[in-house]
Phi, psi and omega in degrees: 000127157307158191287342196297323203273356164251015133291124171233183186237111201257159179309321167277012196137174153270147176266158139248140175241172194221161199256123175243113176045190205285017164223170184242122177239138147219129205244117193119001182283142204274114164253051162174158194273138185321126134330006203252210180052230177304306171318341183291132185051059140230156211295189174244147180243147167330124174286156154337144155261185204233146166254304171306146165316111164279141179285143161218044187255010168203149195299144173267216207263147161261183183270133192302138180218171180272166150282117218220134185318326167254323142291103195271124210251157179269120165316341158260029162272158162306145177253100152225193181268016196228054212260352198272040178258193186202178174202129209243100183245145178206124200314148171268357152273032166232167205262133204221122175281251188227339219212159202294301184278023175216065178351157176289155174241169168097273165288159171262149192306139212262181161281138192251126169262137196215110176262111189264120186280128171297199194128030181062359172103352187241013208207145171095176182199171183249076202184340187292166180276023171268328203218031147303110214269012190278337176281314169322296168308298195008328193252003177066018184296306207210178132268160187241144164243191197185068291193048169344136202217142160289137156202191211060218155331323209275338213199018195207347185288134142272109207247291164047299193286348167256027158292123201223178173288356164244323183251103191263125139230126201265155216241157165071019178356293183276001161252343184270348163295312207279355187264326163310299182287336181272327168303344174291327209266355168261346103359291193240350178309333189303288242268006161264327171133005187271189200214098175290019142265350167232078159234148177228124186293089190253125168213168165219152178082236169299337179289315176289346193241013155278302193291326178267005159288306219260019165269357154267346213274100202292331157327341188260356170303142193077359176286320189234127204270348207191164197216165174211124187215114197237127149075048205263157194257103179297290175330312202302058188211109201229178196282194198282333171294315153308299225272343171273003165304303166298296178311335170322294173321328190261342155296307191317308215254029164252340170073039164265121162297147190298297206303303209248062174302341181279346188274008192280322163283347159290006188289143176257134164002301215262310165296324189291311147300319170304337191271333164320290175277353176291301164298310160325329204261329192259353173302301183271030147286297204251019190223039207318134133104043152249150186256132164320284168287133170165168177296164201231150171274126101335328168081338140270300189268334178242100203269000176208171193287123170269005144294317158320279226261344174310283209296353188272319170095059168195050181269174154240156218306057167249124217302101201239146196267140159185142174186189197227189169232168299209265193278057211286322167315352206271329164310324172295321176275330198279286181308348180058046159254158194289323196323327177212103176309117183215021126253174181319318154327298174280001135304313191290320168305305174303331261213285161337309152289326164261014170298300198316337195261003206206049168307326203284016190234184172243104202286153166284143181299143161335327213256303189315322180286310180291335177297306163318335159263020154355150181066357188252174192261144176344322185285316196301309183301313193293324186272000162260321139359274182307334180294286209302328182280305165288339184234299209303294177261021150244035154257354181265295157337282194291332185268296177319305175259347134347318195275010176269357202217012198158177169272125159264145165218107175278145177226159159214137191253160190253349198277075162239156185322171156296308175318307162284006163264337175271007159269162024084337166314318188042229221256071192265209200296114141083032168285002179267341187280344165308302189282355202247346179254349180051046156222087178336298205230138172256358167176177206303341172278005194276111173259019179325299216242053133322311172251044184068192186102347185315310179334270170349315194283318180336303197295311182264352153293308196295338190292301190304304189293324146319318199279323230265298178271028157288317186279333198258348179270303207250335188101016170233140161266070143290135199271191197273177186314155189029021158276181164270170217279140154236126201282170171282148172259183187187167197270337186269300209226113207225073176264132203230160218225102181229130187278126158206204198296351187184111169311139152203173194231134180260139163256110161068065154299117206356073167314358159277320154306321167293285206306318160313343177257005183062210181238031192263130165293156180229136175146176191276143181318000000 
């Protein structure tokens, strides 16, 4: 194909994009104007349009971060704050027109998938090579977008309170980033060949707890026909107070004064991640089983607490996809990270603090919980604890009142390698995006299948990458012949869905564990 015919003209200009194998990606477009100068911590706006081809044949800038062990960046990315692109992979046999207002013609318009990536609100990009979309396309099922968000500091402060007649900061940064990018992507997705009325909102981890914030977000309605929210920390949305506590903290470790809001936008890039991780690191230290950084009630763009409009049954009425994996805590433990309290003290803190903050509700007892891990060793208990609390049952949570306004399907995935079953991890935090992305290994250092399991593994990408863009087509995952039917779940029918070496579907999969914690949402302000 020519580079000519992989122009296209998006409502901001034209792009080119390049033919890799058997799909056409193009990378790097910017749907928003550098964040930096006046823009910094302000909500985001359309960029300049362009009369030239713009190249979009390489990934653009991520947003600056610290580095980190697990998430991996392509070392030749850029870090800047001028981070606000997306990328668009698509089969080279589907079909596309030129132009924004002049839809592809001929074929009918694909399914659109739009991916929000994790990383704790402070980490990642939509560039890593984790999230190369050619085994997702490949089958002309859907187009992929990809997406980029601010974060840390850059995308997460609540600032507000130094608002003056000269000096403006806007709350929720990074979800008014991803609403801005689904507007684009409803806007110009025709003129690639997709079909902005069936896109679907897919994330994990922090990408999953984005996606089930702006499934309450009434800006966000009509953006997404359908939602996936894998591993989303739900609970984690907290009031105008917590968060301007963390912003206190995040002046503190920049040595800025309230009075001197004019200087923050001249702080260069680089203090702004250290006070970042400098806070990131010391919050759930001293707050167990809090996040620095997450979205905010604000009373604007997120006006209510979104378990509160979840469990009332007046999110919107869209058919979702939602689950954890088997272990999720181990990883979190294998790193010693402060991120999920999972020894006794610090369970016992947690637990504490939000009674203090939740008086009007009634907590399950120490004893009531525990009693649900009976047999297990103090570690094992403490590290299921921290799943359930933190992923399993506001995923439960959220799949109960939902299924009142849609269809819900809960899953849990169960699959890991020997290798990850002899380190002590199994199916822990985000070991499922290798199958669901159909890129297994990610290099010659990757030791997942070291002790075999690829065959398998093999096996349990097609099954999920079937289910997922099954779901993303009709609004049902149906799996491929002869598996089994996976039902919508419900407080009546509590049907779960468990991916492992082989599927199967449970009904009210540890129904012993649910009725311990009861039906009280549990979190923080």
């Amino acid at each position: 194909m020519t580079t000519d015919a992989l122009v296209i003209h998006t409502t901001h200009g034209p792009v080119r994009g390049v033919a890799e194998g058997s799909v056409h990606v193009w990378k790097g477009i910017p749907f928003a104007a550098a964040p930096i100068g006046e823009l910094r911590w302000r909500a985001p706006v359309a960029p300049d349009t362009w009369r030239d081809v713009r190249d979009a044949t390489v990934f653009g800038n991520v947003c600056p971060q610290a580095t980190n062990a697990v998430i991996s960046l392509d070392p030749t990315a850029q870090h800047d704050e001028d981070c606000l692109n997306l990328n668009v992979w698509r089969s080279s046999g589907s079909t596309t027109g030129t132009d924004a207002a002049e839809p592809a013609t001929g074929e009918r318009p694909v399914p659109v998938m739009v991916w929000v990536h994790g990383g704790a609100y402070v980490f990642g990009a939509s560039s890593q090579k984790l999230f190369d979309g050619a085994s997702l396309v490949a089958g002309g099922e859907v187009i992929l977008v990809t997406i980029n968000y601010r974060l840390g500091g850059f995308g997460f402060l609540e600032l507000t309170s130094l608002n003056s007649e000269t000096e403006h900061f806007d709350t929720n940064l990074a979800l008014r980033d991803v609403v801005l990018a689904l507007e684009w992507v409803r806007d110009n997705i025709a003129a690639f060949g997709g079909d902005p009325e069936a896109v679907t909102l897919f994330g994990e981890s922090a990408g999953g707890g984005i996606v089930t914030t702006l499934m309450t977000v009434p800006a966000a309605k009509g953006l997404f026909a359908r939602a996936v929210a894998q591993s989303s920390p739900a609970t984690s949305v907290y009031d105008e107070h917590r968060a301007s506590t963390v912003a206190s903290a995040f002046l503190e470790q920049l040595g800025v004064a309230p009075a001197q809001a004019a200087t923050l936008r001249g702080i260069s890039a680089d203090r702004i991640v250290e006070a970042s991780m400098a806070v990131f690191q010391n919050v759930p230290t001293t707050a167990p089983g809090t996040l620095a950084f997450a979205p905010v009630v604000d009373g604007d763009l997120v006006p209510e607490q979104p378990l509160t409009v979840f469990r009332e049954g007046r999110a919107h009425a869209v058919p979702l996809i939602i689950g954890t994996n088997k272990d999720e805590a181990a990883m979190f433990k294998m790193m010693k990270s402060p991120l999920m309290p999972i020894q006794p003290d610090t369970i016992r803190e947690m637990f504490n603090g939000i009674a203090a903050e939740h008086p009007e509700i009634t907590l399950p007892s120490e004893a009531q919980i525990g009693s649900a891990y009976s047999g297990l060793s103090v570690k094992a208990e403490g590290m299921g604890v921290a799943r359930d609390v933190g992923f399993r049952m506001p995923a439960v949570w959220i799949a109960e009142g939902q299924s009142a306004v849609a269809p819900v399907y809960l899953y849990r995935f169960d699959w890991a390698t020997p290798m990850l079953r002899m380190l002590g991890i199994g199916a822990t935090h985000a070991t499922e995006l290798p199958y669901l992305w159909g890129n297994l290994v990610s290099g010659p250092k990757d030791i997942t299948f070291k002790l075999g399991g690829l065959r398998v593994g093999k096996t349990v990408s097609a099954r999920m990458q079937e289910r997922w863009l099954a779901f993303a087509v009709t609004g049902t995952p149906i799996g491929l012949d002869g598996e089994p039917e996976w039902k919508g779940y419900s407080s009546e029918e509590r049907s779960t869905l468990v991916i492992d070496r082989h599927d199967r579907v449970v009904d009210d999969l540890d129904g012993a564990l649910r009725k311990a914690w009861g039906d009280e949402v549990l979190s923080f302000v």
